[in-house]
N, C-alpha and C positions, 0 to 999 in steps of 0.2 A: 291409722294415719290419714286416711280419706276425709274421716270426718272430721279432724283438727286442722285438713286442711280446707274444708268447707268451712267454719268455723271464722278462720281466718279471713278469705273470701268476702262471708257476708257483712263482717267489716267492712272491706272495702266497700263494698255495695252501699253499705247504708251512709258512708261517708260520702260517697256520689250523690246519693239522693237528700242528705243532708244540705250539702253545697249548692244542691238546686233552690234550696228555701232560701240558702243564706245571700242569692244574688248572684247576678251575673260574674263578677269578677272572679267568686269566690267556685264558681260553679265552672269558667274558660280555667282557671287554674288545677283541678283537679281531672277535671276531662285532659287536658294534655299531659298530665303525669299519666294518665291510663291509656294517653294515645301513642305516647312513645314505646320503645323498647323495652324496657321492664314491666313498666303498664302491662303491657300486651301479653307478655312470657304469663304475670300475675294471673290475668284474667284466662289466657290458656291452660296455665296449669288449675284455675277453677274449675274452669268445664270440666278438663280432662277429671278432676279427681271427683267432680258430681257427675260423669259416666259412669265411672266407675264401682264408684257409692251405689249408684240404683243397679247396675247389672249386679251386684255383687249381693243386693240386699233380694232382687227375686231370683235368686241361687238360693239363699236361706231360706226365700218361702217355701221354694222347694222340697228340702231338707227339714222344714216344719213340718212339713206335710207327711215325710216318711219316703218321700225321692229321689234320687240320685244319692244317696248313701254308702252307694259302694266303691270302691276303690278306685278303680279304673274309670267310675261315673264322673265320681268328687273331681279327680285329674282333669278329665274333658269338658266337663262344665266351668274349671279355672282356666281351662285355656278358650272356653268359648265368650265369658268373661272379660275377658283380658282383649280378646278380639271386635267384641259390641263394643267396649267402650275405645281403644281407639279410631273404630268406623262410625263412629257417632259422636266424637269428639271434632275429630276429621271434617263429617261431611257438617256439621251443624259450623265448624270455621269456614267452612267453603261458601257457604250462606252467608256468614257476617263480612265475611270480605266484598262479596261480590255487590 
């Protein structure tokens, strides 16, 4: 689900950076759709789902490796997962705001 929503995302992304070629008007027009209230949910729920994407993908390396494979491992590394990526979604919004 992460990565279809990354996917999606970078859409958006390159529609920004598209709009910067195509001029100013074209470029004020798409920054305030991503400066408003949906914008913003958009672009939060990107980060949040690219934390998550990477905590979850060095959990696998892990698990490549022959790592936390055990039961009660596999559980607490999904919840230590679960935890990096909203303190890291969190504090990198805490950055973009301020």
């Amino acid at each position: 689900m992460t990565g279809v929503a990354l996917s999606a995302g970078v859409l958006v992304l390159l529609a920004w950076i598209i709009s910067a070629a195509l001029g100013e008007a074209t470029y004020n027009c798409v920054l305030g759709l991503l400066s408003g209230p949906l914008g913003i949910l958009v672009l939060f729920s990107f980060s949040a789902s690219f934390f998550y994407h990477f905590a979850n993908g060095i959990r696998h390396l892990g698990w490549d490796i022959g790592c936390g494979l055990g039961k009660e491992t596999a559980r607490l590394s999904g919840w230590f997962v679960l935890g990096a990526s909203i303190g890291c979604t969190l504090l990198f919004w805490l950055g973009v705001m301020s």
